[in-house]
SETI-529908 format. One record per residue (C-alpha): residue in three letters; residue number from 1; x, y, z. Coordinates in pm, 1 decimal. Layout:
<pts>
{ALA, NUM, {X, Y, Z}}
...
</pts>
This chain:
<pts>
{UNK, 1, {16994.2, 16815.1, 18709.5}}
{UNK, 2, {17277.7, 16910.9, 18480.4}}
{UNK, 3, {17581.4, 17129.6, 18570.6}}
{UNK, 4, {17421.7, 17409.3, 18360.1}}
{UNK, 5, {17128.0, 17411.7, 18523.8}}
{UNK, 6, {17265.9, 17487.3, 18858.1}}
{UNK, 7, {17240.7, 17811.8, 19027.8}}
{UNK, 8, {17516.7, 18070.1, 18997.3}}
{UNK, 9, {17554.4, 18294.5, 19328.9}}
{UNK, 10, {17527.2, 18626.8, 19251.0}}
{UNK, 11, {17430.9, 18786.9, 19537.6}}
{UNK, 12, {17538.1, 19124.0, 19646.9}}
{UNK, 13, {17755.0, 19192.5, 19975.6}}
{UNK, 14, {17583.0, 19473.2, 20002.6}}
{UNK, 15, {17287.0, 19562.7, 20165.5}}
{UNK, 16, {17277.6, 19941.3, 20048.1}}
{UNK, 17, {17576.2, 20057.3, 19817.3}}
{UNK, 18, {17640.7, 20378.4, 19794.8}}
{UNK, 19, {17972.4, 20360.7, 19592.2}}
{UNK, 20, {18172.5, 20077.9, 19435.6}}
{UNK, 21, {18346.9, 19971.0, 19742.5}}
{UNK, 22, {18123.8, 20200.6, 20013.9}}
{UNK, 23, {17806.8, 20116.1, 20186.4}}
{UNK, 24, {17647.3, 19893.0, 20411.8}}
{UNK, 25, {17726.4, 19519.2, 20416.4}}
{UNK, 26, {17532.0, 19220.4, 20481.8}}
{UNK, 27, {17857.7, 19089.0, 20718.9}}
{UNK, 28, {17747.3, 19428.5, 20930.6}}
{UNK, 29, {17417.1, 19344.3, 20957.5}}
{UNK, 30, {17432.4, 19033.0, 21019.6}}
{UNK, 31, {17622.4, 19078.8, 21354.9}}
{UNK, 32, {17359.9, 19390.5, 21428.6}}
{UNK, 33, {17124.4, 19123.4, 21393.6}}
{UNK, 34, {17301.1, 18880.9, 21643.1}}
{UNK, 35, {17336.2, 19134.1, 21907.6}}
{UNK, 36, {16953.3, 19247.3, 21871.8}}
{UNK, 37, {16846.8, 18878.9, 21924.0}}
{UNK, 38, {17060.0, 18799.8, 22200.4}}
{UNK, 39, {16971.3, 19134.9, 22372.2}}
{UNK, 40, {16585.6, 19071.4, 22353.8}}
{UNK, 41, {16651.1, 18701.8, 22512.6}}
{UNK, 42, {16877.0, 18811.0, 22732.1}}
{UNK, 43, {16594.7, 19115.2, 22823.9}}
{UNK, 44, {16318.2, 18893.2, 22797.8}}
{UNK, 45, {16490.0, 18658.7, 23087.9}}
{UNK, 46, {16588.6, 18982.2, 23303.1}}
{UNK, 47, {16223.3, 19090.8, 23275.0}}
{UNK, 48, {16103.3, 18768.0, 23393.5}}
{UNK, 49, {16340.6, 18719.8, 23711.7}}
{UNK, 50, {16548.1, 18476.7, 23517.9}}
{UNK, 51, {16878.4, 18637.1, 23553.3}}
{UNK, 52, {17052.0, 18848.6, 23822.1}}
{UNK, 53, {17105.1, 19093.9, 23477.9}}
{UNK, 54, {16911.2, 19395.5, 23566.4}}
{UNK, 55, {16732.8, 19421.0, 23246.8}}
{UNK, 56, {16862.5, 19818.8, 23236.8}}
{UNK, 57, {17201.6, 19667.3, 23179.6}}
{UNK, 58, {17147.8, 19464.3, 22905.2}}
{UNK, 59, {17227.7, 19714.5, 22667.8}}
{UNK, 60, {17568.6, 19802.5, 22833.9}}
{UNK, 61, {17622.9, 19417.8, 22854.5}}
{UNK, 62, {17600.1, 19400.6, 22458.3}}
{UNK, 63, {17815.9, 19680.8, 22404.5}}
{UNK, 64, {18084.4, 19482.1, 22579.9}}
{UNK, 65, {18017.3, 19120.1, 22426.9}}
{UNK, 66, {18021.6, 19314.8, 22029.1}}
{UNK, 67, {18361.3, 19460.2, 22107.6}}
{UNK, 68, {18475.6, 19106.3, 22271.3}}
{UNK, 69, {18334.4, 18936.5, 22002.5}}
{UNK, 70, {18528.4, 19165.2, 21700.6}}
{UNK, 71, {18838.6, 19213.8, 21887.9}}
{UNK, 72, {18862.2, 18835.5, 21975.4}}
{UNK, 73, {18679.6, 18730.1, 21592.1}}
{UNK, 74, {18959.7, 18952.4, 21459.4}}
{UNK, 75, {19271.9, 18882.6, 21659.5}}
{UNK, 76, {19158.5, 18434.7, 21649.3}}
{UNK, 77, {19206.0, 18499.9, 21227.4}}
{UNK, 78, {19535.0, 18632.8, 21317.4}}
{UNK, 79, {19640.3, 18388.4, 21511.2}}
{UNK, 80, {19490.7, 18082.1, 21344.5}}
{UNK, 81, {19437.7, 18181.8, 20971.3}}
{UNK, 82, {19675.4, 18455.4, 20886.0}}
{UNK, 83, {19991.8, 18544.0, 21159.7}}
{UNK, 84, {20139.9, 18722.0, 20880.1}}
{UNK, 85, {19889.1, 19012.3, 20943.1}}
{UNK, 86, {20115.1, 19093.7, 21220.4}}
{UNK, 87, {20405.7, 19190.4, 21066.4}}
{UNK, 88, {20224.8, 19378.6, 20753.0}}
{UNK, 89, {20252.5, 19750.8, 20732.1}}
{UNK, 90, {20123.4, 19967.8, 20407.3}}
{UNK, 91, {20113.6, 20312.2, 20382.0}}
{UNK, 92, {19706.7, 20361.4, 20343.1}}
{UNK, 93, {19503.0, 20393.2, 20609.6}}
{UNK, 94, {19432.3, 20176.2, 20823.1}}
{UNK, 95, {19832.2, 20071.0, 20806.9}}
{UNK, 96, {19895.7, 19773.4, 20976.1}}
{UNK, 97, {19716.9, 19419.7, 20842.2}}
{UNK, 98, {19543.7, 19327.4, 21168.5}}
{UNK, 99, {19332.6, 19639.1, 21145.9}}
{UNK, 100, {19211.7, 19579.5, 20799.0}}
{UNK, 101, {18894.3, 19424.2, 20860.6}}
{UNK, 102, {18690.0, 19595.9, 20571.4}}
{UNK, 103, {18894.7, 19347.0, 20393.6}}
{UNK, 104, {18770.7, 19037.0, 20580.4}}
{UNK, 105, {18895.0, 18764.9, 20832.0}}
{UNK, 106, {18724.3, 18687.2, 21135.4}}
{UNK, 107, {18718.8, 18353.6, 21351.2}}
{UNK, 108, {18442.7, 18199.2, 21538.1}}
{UNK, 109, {18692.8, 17978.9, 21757.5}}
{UNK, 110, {18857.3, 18364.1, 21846.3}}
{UNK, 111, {18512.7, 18522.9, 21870.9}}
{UNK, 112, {18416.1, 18306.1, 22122.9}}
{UNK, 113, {18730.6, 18305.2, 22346.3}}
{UNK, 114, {18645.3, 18707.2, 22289.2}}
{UNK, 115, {18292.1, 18656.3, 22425.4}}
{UNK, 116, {18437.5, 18450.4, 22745.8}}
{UNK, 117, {18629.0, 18699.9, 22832.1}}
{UNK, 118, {18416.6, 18947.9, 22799.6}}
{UNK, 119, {18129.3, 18798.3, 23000.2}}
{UNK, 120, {18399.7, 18709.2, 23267.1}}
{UNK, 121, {18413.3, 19083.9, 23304.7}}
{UNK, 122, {18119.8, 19232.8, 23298.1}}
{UNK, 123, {18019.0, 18995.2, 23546.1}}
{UNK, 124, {18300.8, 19090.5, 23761.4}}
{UNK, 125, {18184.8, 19469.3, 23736.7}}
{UNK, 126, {17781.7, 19364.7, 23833.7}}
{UNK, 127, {17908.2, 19071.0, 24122.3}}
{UNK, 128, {17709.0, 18865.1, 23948.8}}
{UNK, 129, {17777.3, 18461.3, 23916.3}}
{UNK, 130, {18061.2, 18456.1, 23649.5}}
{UNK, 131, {17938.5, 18075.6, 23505.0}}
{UNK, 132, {17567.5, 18171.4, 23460.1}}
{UNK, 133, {17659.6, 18472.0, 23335.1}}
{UNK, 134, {17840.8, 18279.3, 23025.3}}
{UNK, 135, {17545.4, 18094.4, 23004.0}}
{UNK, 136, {17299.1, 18365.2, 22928.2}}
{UNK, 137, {17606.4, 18505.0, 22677.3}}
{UNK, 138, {17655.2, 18155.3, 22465.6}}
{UNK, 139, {17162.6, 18098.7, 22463.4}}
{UNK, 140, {17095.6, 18428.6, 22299.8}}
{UNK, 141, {17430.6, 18452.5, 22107.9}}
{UNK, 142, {17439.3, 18150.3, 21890.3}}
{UNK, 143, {17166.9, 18310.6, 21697.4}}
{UNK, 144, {17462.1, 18561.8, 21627.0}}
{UNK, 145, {17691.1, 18278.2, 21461.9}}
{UNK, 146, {17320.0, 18202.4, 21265.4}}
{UNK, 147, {17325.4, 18531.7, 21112.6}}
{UNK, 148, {17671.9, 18570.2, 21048.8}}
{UNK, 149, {17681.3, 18202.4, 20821.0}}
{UNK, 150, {17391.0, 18358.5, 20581.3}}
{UNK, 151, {17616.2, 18651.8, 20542.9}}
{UNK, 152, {17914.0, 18439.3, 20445.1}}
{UNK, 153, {17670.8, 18290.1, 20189.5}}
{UNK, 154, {17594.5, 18607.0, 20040.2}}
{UNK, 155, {17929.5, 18712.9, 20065.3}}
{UNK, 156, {18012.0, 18413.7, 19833.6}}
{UNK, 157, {18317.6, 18344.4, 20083.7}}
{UNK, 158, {18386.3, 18040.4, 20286.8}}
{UNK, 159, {18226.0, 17831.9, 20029.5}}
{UNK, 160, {18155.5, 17435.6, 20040.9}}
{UNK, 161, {18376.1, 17156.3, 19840.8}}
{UNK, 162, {18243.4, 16979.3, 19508.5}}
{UNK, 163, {17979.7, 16805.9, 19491.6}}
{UNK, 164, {18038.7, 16350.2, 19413.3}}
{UNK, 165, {17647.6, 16410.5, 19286.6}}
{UNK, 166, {17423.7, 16631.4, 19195.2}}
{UNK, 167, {17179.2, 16745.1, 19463.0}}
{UNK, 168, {16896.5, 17052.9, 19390.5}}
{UNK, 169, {17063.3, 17309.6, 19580.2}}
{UNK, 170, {17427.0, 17287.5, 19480.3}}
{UNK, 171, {17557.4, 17666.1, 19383.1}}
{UNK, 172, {17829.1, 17789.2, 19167.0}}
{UNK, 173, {18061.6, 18011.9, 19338.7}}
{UNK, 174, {18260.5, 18329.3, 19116.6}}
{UNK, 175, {18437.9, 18383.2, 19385.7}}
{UNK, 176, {18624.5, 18035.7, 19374.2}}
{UNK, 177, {18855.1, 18256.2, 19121.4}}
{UNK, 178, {19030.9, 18427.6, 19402.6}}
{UNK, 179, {19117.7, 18047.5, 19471.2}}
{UNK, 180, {19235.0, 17974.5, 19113.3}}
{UNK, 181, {19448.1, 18263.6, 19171.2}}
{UNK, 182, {19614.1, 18146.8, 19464.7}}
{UNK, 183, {19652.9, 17757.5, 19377.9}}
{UNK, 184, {19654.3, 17701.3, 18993.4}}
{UNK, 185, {19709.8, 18043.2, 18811.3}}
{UNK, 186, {19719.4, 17880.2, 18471.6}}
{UNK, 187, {19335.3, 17858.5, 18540.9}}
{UNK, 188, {19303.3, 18174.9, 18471.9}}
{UNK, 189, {19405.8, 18154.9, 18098.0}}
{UNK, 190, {19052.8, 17992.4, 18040.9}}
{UNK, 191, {18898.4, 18299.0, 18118.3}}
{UNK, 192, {18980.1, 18481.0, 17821.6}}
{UNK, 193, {18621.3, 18442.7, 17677.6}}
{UNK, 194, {18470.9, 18597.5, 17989.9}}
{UNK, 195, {18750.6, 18843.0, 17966.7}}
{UNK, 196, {18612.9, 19018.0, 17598.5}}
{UNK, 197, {18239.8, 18986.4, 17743.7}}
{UNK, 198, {18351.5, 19224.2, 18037.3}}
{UNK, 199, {18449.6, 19447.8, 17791.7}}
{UNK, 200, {18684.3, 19798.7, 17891.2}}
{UNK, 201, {18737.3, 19865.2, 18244.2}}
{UNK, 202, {18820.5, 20231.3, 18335.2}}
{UNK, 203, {19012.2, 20253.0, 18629.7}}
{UNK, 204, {19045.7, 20517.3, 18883.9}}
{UNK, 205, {19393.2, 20628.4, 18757.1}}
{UNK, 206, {19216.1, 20714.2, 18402.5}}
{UNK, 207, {19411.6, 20383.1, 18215.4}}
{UNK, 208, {19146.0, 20219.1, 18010.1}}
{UNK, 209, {19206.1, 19787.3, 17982.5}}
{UNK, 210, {19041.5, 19636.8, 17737.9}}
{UNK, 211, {19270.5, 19300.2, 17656.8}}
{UNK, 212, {19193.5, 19036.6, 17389.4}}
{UNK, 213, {19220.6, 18646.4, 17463.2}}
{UNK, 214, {19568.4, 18651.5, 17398.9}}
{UNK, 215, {19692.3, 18927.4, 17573.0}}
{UNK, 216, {19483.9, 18817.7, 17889.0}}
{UNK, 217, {19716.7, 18506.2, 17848.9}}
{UNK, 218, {20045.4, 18667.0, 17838.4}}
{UNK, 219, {19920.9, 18868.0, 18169.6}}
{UNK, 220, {19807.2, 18517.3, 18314.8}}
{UNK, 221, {20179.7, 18417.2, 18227.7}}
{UNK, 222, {20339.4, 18672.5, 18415.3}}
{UNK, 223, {20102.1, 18699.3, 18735.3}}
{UNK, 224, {20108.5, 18774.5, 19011.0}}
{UNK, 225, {20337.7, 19074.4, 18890.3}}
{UNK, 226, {20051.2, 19198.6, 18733.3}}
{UNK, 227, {19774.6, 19344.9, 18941.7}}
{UNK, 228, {19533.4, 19373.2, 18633.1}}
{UNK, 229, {19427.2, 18996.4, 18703.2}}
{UNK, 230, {19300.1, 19108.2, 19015.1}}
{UNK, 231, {19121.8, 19396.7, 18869.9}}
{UNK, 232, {18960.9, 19176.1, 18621.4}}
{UNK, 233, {18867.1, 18891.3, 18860.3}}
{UNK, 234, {18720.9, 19162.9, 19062.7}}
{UNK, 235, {18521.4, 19282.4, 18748.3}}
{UNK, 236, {18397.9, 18911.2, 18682.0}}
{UNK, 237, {18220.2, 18879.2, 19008.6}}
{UNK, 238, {18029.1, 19204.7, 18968.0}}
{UNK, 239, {17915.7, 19150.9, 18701.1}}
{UNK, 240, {17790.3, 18823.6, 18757.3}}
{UNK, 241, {17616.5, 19041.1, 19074.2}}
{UNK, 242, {17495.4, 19320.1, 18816.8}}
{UNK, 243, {17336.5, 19038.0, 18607.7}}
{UNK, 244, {17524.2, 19037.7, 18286.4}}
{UNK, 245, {17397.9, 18788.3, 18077.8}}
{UNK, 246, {17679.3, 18752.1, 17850.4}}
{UNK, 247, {17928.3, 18689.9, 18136.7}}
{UNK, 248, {17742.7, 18443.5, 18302.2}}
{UNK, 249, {17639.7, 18235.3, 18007.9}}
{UNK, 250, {18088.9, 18244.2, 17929.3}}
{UNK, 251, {18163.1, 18197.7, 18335.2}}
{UNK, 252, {17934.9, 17954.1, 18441.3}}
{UNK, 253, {18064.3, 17626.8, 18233.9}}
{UNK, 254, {18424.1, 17668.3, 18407.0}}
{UNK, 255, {18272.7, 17705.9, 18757.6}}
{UNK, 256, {18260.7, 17417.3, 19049.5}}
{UNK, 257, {17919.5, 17304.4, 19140.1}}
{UNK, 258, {17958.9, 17302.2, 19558.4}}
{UNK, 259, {17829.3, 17282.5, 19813.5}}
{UNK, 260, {17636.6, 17577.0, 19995.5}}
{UNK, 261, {17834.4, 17448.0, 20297.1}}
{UNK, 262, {17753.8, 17799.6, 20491.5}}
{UNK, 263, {17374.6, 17737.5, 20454.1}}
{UNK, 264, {17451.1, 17341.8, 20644.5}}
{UNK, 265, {17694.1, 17572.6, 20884.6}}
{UNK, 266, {17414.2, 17812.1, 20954.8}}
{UNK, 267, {17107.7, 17566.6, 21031.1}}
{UNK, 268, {17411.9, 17339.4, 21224.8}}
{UNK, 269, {17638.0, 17576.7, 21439.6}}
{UNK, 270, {17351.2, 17853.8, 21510.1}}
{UNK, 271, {17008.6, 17738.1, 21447.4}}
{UNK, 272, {16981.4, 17387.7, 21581.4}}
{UNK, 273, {17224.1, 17457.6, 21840.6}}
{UNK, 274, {16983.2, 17735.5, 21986.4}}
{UNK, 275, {16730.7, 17524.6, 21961.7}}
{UNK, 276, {16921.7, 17264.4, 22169.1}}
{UNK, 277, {16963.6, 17536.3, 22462.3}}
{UNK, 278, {16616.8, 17627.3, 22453.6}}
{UNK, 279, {16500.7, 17268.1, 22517.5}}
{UNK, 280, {16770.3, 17193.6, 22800.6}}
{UNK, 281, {16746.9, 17567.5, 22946.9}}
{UNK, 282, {16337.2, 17468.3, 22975.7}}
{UNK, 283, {16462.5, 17459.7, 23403.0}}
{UNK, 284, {16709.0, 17581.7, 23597.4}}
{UNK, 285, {17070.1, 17451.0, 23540.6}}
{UNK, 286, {17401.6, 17440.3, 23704.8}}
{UNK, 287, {17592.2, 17776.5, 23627.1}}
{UNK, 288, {17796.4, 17629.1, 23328.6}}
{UNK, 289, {17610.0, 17363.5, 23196.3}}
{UNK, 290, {17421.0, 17580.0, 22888.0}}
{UNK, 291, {17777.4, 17678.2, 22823.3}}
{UNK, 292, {17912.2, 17343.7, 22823.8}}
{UNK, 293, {17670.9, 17219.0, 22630.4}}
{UNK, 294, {17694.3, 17507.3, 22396.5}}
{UNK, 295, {18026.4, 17418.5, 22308.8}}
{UNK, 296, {18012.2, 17086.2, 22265.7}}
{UNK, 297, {17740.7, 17153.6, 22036.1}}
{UNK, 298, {17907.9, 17431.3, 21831.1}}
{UNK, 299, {18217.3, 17173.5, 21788.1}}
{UNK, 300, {18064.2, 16881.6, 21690.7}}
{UNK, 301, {17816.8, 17068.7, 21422.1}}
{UNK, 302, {18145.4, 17251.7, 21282.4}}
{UNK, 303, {18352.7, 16944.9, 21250.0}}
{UNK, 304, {18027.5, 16763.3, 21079.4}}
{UNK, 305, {17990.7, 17110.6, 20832.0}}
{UNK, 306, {18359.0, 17162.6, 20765.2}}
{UNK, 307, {18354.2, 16802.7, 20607.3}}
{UNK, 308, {18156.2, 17009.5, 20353.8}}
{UNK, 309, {18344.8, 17302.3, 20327.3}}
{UNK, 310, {18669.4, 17416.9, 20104.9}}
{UNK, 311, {18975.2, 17470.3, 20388.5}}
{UNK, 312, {19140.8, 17813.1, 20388.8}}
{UNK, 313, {19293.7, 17855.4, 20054.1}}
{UNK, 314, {19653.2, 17984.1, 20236.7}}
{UNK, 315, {19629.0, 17651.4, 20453.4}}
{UNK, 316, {19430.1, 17409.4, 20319.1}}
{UNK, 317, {19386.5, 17047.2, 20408.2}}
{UNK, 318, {19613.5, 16922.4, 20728.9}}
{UNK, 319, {19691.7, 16618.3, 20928.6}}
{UNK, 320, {19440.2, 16319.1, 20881.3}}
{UNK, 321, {19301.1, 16575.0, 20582.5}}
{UNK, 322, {19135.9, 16747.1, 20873.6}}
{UNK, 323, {19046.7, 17104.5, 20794.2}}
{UNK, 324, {19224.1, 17397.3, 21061.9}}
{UNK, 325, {18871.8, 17446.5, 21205.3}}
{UNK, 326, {18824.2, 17110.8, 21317.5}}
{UNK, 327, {19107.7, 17072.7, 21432.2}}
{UNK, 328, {19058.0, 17381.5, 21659.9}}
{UNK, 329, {18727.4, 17253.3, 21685.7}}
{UNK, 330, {18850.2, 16903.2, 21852.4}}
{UNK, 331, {19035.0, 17078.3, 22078.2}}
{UNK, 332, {18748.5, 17258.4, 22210.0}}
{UNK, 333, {18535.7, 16937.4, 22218.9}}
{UNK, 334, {18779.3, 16776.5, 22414.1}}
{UNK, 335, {18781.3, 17075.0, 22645.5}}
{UNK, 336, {18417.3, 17197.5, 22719.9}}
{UNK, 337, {18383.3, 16803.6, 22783.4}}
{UNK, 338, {18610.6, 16858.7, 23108.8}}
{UNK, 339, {18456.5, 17177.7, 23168.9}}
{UNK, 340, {18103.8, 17023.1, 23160.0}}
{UNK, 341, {18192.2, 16732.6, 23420.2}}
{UNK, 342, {18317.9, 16998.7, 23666.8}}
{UNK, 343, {18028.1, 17198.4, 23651.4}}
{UNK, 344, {17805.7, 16922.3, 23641.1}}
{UNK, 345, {18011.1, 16771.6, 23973.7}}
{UNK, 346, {17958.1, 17136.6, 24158.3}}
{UNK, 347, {17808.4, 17224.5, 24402.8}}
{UNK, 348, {17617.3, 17474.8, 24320.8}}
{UNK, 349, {17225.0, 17594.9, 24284.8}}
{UNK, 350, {17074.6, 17588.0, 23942.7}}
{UNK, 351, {16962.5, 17919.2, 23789.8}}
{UNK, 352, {16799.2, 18073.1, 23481.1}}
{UNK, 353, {16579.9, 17885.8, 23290.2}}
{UNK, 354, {16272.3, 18026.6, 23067.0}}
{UNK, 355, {16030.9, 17777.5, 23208.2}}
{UNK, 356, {15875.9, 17715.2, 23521.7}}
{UNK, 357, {16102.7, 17648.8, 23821.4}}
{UNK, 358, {15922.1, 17313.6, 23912.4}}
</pts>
């Protein structure tokens, strides 16, 4: 399989676009989708005695685990990814950086210390056995973190590293030019071709750009003072979206062939590891175990798919060339292992299951 042969992403992030920048997202939908699934489990196991959930509450019990989960998603990229989002105020809505999600950023390590806390309170409001309650959270939701990997893939973000050899289902990513951006802006220079097959670009202030190869250059030259790159590279990946021939055939030679490192992330950290709960949570457990063994699942499949995956561009590669999630996600290995020899050493009656009792 040649390099030209390989498939160039052009998927939309939207799922219904009613404007340029307006409509409704894939990254939406797919945690819609991850609530809905973990609802009906957690419904399904109410309506069969499994759970001390009244299965009339389940509903309120979402509401509360989606705004853990965003709040503590959100906040996690602050902390982890981006701290500089504290301290950055603008004058457009929504004003300061921690609040401007439609522009992306959220963390699974922080979305999951949201959904702790979360389930730590709703079960304080029912009375109802804090640990198990955790344990119904983490079975249904890790069809959530499923969901929410295929949306990174079709967002084109969080892409994998370069492939040593070719393999069938290696994808070219436009979006790696945000990245050129960032690291190597003399990159950019190569993309003059691409540049005059884009053609004019009207903006919203009624300027018209329509650069030639060399002018593109000189802008290249004195970026990032000029915000036109950005408008172009913006331009690029639409139209590699749209389907325009003439881009894609000038694009696609300068591209990395990766890795589709969210599609290993999603069948790894949400679809296997579901399946793993479903086989253990056959009987009744200790209040803690699924959890446990939910997250030393989740860490051990995200250190395995982060050897596949590009590192943050504004961080990059760290100590041992260990990626920041697996280095968060040691942490938490190390952790739920403790955890899951105190629960295991309780004393306390197993509950839930899906099976029979026996």
């Amino acid at each position: 399989m040649s390099s030209s042969d390989v498939y160039i992403h052009n998927l939309k992030p939207f799922a219904i676009q009613f404007t340029e920048t307006f409509g409704i997202r894939w990254y939406g939908l797919s945690y819609l989708a991850g609530f809905i699934a973990g609802g009906l489990i957690m419904y399904w196991l109410a309506k069969r005695g499994k759970t001390p959930l009244p299965k009339e509450k389940v509903a309120d019990y979402i509401t509360v685990l989606a705004i853990g989960t965003m709040i503590g998603g959100r906040l996690g990229y602050c902390i982890f990814y981006a701290p500089e989002l504290f301290t950055k105020w603008t004058s457009e809505f929504p004003y300061w950086g921690v609040l401007e999600v439609h522009k992306g950023g959220m963390a699974s390590h922080g979305g999951i210390i949201g959904v702790i806390l979360a389930s730590m309170y709703y079960a304080n409001k029912l009375k109802i056995p804090k640990l198990h309650m955790l344990d119904l959270t983490v079975f249904g939701g890790s069809l959530g973190i499923f969901f929410g990997r295929i949306a990174n893939f079709i967002n084109g973000e969080l892409y994998g590293r370069a492939v040593k050899s070719h393999i069938p289902w290696a994808v070219k990513f436009p979006q790696e030019l945000y990245r050129w951006a960032a690291e190597s802006p003399d990159k950019l220079k190569k993309l003059g071709p691409v540049i005059e097959a884009i053609g004019p670009v009207h903006l919203q202030d009624g300027r018209t750009l329509h650069p030639s190869v060399e002018t593109w250059k000189e802008w290249v030259s004195t970026f990032p003072t000029q915000d036109r790159v950005y408008v172009y590279i913006d331009k690029i990946i639409q139209a590699v979206q749209q389907g325009n021939q003439k881009v894609i055939e000038k694009l696609a030679p300068l591209l990395t062939v990766r890795h589709p490192s969210q599609i290993y992330q999603a069948l790894m950290e949400g679809l296997l590891v579901f399946l793993l709960l479903v086989w253990i949570w056959r009987k009744p457990r200790k209040p803690g175990v699924i959890a446990a063994c939910f997250g030393i699942f989740y860490a051990i499949a995200r250190i395995i798919g982060e050897q596949f995956r590009m590192p943050d561009v504004q961080i990059g590669y760290q100590i041992f060339g260990l990626t920041r999630g697996q280095i968060l996600s040691i942490v938490m290995l190390i952790a739920v292992l403790i955890f899951f020899i105190y629960v295991e050493k309780r004393d306390a009656k197993p509950m839930g299951g899906w099976g029979d009792s026996t």
